[in-house]
Structures are given as C-alpha cells and as structure tokens.
C-alpha positions in Angstrom: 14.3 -2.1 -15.6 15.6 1.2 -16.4 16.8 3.5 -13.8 16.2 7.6 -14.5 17.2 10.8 -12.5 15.8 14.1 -12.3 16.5 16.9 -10.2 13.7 18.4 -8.7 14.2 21.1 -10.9 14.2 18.9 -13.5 10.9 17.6 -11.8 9.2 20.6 -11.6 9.7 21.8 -15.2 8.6 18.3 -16.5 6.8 16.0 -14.3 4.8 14.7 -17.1 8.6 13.3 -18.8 9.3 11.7 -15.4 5.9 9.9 -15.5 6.3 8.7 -18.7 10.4 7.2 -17.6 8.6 6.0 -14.1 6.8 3.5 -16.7 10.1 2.3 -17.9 11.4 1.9 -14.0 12.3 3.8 -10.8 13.0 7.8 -11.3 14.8 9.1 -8.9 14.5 12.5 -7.5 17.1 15.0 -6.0 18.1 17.9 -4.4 21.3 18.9 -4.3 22.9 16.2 -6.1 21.5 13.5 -3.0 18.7 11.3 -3.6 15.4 13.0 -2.0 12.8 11.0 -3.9 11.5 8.1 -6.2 8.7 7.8 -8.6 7.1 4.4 -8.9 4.0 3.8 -11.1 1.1 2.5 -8.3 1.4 -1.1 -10.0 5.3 -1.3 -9.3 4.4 0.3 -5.7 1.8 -2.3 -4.5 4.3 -5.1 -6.1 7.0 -3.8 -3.8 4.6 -3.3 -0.6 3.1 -6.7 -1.3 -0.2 -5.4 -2.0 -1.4 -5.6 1.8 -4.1 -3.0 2.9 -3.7 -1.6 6.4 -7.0 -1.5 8.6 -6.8 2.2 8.6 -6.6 2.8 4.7 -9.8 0.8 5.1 -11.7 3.0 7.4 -10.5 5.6 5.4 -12.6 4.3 2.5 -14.6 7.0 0.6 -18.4 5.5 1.3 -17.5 3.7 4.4 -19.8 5.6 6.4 -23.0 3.7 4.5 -21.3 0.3 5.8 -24.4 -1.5 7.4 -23.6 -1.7 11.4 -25.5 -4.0 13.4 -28.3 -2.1 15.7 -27.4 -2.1 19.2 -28.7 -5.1 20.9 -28.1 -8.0 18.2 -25.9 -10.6 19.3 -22.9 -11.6 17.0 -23.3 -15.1 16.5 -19.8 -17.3 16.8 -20.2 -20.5 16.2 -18.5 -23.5 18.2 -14.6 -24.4 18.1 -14.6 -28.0 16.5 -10.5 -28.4 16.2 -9.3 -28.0 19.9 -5.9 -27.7 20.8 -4.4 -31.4 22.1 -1.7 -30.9 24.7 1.6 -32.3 23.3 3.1 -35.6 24.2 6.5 -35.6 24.4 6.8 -38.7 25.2 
C-alpha cells in the first residue's frame, strides 16, 4: 500500500491525480503542512468501516418512500418462543 500527500492546493489543481494515487492507497490531504484530510477509494472505506449500514442511511434510501407499509389495523404476526431460557444451576 502506498501512501501519497497533497496539499490542498495541490488537491484543488488536480483532484483527478489524487484519485488515480487513492487507487494505489491512502492520500493524504493538508493544510498548512498538518494532515486535514484522506482519500480512500469507497471499496478501501467500507473494508475499514466493516461494511455495516446504519438504520439511518437506510431510511435515507432513494425509493424508500414506495416501501409497502402495513395498513393500519393488520396485526404483526410473531410467532411462539420455542428455546426458553433455563435458570442456571450452579450447583
């Protein structure tokens, strides 16, 4: 994995270069000298963040609003617990 740094001068003339070193690793980003930023491709990002989807990027879904809800009135049907907890014998 290769490591690259811009400035964000740098950046801003040429964010197409830094997208293209981003494919090779990490870019870093900064201003005055300090790291500010880093530029991951979305692959390398969702590897870091494990992939999980939080309930409110979810509901954010383009289209969500055609989700089928149930009409007021129907019952949501849970079925029966089978595996009951035991109480522990410590005996």
């Amino acid at each position: 994995m290769t490591i690259t740094t811009f400035s964000s001068r740098q950046f801003n003339q040429d964010a197409s270069k830094a997208k293209k070193a981003a494919q090779s690793g990490p870019v870093f980003i900064t201003d005055r000298g300090r790291p500010a930023h880093v530029l991951l491709t979305f692959d390398e990002y969702k590897k870091i963040t494990g992939g999980r989807t939080k309930i409110a990027d979810l509901l954010a879904m383009p289209g969500i609003e055609d989700a089928s809800v149930p009409l007021e009135g129907t019952e949501l049907e849970i079925p029966p617990l089978r595996d009951l907890a035991q109480p522990a014998n410590f005996s």
